[in-house]
N, C-alpha and C positions, 0 to 999 in steps of 0.2 A: 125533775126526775130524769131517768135515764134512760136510754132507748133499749128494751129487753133486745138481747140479741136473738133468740129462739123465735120470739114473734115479731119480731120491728115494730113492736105498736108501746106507746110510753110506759114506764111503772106504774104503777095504783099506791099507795103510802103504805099497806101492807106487803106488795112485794120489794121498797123500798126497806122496811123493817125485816123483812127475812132475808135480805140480800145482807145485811150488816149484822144482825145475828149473828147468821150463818158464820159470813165472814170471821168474825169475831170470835166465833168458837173455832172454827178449824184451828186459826192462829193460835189460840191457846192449847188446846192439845196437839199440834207439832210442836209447841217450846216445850211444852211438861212431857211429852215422851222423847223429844232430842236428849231434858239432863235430868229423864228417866227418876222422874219426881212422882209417879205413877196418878194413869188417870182414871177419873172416876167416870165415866158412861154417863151413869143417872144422877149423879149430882150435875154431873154438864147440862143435861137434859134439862133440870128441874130450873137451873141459876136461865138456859136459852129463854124457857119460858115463862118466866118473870120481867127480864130485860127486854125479851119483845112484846109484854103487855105496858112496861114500864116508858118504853119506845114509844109504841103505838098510840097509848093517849097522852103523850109529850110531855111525859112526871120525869121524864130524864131523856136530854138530848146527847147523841156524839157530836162532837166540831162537824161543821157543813161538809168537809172535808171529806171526813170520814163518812158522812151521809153519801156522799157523793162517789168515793172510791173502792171502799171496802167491801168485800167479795166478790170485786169486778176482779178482769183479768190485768188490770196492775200491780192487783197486790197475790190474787191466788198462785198466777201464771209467772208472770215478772217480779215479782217479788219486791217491789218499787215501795217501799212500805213511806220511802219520805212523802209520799202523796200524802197520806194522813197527818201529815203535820203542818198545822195552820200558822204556828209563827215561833221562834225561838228567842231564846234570852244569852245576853253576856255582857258581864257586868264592866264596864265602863271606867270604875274605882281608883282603877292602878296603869291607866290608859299612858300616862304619862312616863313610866318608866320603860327604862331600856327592856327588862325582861318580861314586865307585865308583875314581877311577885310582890305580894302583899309585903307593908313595911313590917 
């Protein structure tokens, strides 16, 4: 867990779940109101507080990652969103060729 900056004293596994909640919804309503796809309040509301009982009793995990980063100040403040990402793909297939394109 992560050191709460406000107390200095560790997270508790529910302030670890509102910390990512949180996180997790801010994120979504600044993309849906940046390309003004319009947000819903109460549906936010209702989707936070299923995912954080869903959380909470571990019927659905994020990447450690994102346990560990999201709604800190790397991703609210700095905006460092590759912290949440635990590992990427490319595919290998066409390694051999000059330009890499599919035969």
């Amino acid at each position: 867990s992560r050191i709460n900056p406000t107390t200095g004293k560790r997270e508790a596994w529910k302030d670890t779940v509102e910390r990512v909640v949180n996180g997790c919804f801010t994120m979504q309503e600044k993309w849906i109101q940046d390309n003004c796809l319009g947000w819903d309040e109460n549906q936010a509301q209702k989707d936070a507080q299923e995912m954080y009982q869903r959380i909470f009793s571990m019927k659905f995990l994020p990447p450690g990652r994102g346990l560990w980063a999201m709604g800190t100040s790397l991703t609210e403040e700095r905006g460092l969103f590759a912290a949440l990402n635990n590992c990427a793909f490319v595919s290998t297939e066409n390694i051999g060729t000059l330009e890499g394109d599919h035969p």
